[in-house]
C-alpha positions in Angstrom: 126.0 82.1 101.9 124.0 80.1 99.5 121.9 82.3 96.4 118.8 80.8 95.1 116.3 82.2 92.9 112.6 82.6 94.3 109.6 82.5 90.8 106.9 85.2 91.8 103.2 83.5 90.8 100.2 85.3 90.9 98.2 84.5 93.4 95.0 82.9 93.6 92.7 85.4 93.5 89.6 83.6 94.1 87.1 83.2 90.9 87.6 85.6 88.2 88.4 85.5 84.8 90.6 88.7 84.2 93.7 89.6 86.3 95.6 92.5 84.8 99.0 93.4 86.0 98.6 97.1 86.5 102.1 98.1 87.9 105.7 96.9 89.1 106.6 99.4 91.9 110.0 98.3 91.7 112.6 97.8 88.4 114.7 94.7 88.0 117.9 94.8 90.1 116.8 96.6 92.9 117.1 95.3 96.0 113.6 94.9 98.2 112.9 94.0 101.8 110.4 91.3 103.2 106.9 93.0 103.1 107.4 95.4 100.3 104.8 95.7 97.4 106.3 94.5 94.3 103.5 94.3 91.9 99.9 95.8 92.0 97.0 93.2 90.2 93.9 94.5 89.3 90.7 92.1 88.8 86.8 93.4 87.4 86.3 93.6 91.5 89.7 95.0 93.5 93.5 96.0 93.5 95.7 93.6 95.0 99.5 94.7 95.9 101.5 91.7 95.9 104.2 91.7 98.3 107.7 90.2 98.2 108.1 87.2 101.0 111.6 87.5 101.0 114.6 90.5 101.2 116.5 90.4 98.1 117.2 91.0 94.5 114.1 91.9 92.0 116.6 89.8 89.3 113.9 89.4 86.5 110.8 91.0 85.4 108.7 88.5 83.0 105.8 90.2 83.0 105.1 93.9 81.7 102.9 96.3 83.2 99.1 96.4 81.4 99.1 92.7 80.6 96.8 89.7 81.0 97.8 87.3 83.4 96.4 84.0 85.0 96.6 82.4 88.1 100.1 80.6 88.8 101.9 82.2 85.9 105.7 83.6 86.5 105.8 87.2 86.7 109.0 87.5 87.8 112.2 85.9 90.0 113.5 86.8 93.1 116.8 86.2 94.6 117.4 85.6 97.7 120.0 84.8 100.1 120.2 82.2 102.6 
């Protein structure tokens, strides 16, 4: 069984100049299944969960809660087994 680590962007959220990260609903080392929300984004016009696209380990958190982020920026890693 091979490990590999899976970087967790923020998405493209179509044109907007603020994306706050509001919440992580999950702490690093915990384990998470395929579907699960990870990480709640808020712009000036919705929430967006963000979901994890992969079962594994939430090994790294880069990103606290209440920040600033932009689009494409690490928030976090993932690993995953295969």
């Amino acid at each position: 069984m091979q490990v590999r680590e899976f970087l967790l962007k923020t998405p493209d959220l179509g044109d907007t100049e603020k994306i706050e990260l509001i919440r992580w609903s999950v702490e690093a080392g915990a384990f998470v299944e395929e579907g699960e929300e990870l990480i709640e984004l808020v712009t000036d016009k919705a929430a967006f969960p963000v979901e994890s696209p992969y079962k594994g380990k939430l090994k790294e958190i880069r990103v606290k809660a209440g920040s600033i982020v932009k689009k494409g920026e690490i928030l976090g890693v993932l690993e995953i087994s295969e």
